[in-house]
C-alpha positions in Angstrom: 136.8 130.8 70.8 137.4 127.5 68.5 134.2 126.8 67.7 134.0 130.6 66.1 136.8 129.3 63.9 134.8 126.7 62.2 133.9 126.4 58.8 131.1 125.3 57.3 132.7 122.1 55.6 134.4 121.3 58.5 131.0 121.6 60.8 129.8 118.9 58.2 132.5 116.7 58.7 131.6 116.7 62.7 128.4 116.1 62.3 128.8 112.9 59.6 130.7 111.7 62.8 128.4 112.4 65.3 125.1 111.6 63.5 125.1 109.5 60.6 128.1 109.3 57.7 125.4 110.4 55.4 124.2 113.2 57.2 123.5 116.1 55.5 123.9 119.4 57.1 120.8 121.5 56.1 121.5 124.8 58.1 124.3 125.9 60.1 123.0 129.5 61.9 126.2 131.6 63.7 124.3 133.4 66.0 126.6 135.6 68.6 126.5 132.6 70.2 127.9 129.0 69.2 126.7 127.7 66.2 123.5 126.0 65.6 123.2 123.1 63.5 120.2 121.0 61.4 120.8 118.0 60.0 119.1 115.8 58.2 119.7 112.0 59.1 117.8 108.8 57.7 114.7 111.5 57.1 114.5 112.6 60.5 115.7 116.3 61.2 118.2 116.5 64.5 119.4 120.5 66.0 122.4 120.4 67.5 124.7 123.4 69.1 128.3 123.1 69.0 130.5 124.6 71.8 134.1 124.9 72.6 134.6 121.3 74.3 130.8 120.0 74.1 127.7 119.4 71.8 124.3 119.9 72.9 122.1 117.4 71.1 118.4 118.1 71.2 116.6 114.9 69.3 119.8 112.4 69.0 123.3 112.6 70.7 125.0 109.2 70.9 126.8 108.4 74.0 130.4 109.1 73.1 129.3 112.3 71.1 131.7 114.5 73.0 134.6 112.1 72.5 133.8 112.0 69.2 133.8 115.6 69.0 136.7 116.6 70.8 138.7 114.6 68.4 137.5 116.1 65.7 138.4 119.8 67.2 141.5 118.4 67.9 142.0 117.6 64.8 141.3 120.9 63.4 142.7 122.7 65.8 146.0 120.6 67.2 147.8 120.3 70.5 146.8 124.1 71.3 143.0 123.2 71.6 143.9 120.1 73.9 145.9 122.5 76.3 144.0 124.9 76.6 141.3 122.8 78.0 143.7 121.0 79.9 145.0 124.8 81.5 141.4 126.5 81.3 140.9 128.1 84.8 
């Protein structure tokens, strides 16, 4: 639903945070289902695949990735992401 919403300059800015400030986002694929990232971090090439409240790392994920990443949605998004997580059933 939010991650849908996302554009492509703003999928950067996640992944600066959850990767490497000087990441660069090589492609960003919007499949039918979440998007699917590549980025290119100190020469090494990390896939990633962004969900509502979660990231799925597949060759680097920090530990406090989906903190990191749920602030940045709630940025984005305000209060109304944050409760409707809170309030999901």
């Amino acid at each position: 639903m939010y991650v849908k919403k996302l554009k492509d300059h703003q999928i950067a800015d996640i992944m600066r945070v959850i990767s490497d400030p000087d990441a660069e986002v090589t492609d960003i694929r919007r499949p039918y289902t979440d998007p699917e990232v590549t980025v290119l971090s100190q020469d090494m090439e990390e896939h990633y695949v962004l969900h509502d409240y979660d990231i799925e790392g597949f060759d680097f994920l920090p530990d406090d990735a989906t903190k990191l990443y749920r602030a940045k949605m709630l940025e984005f998004f305000g209060m109304d992401y944050a409760l409707n997580y809170l309030l999901r059933k």
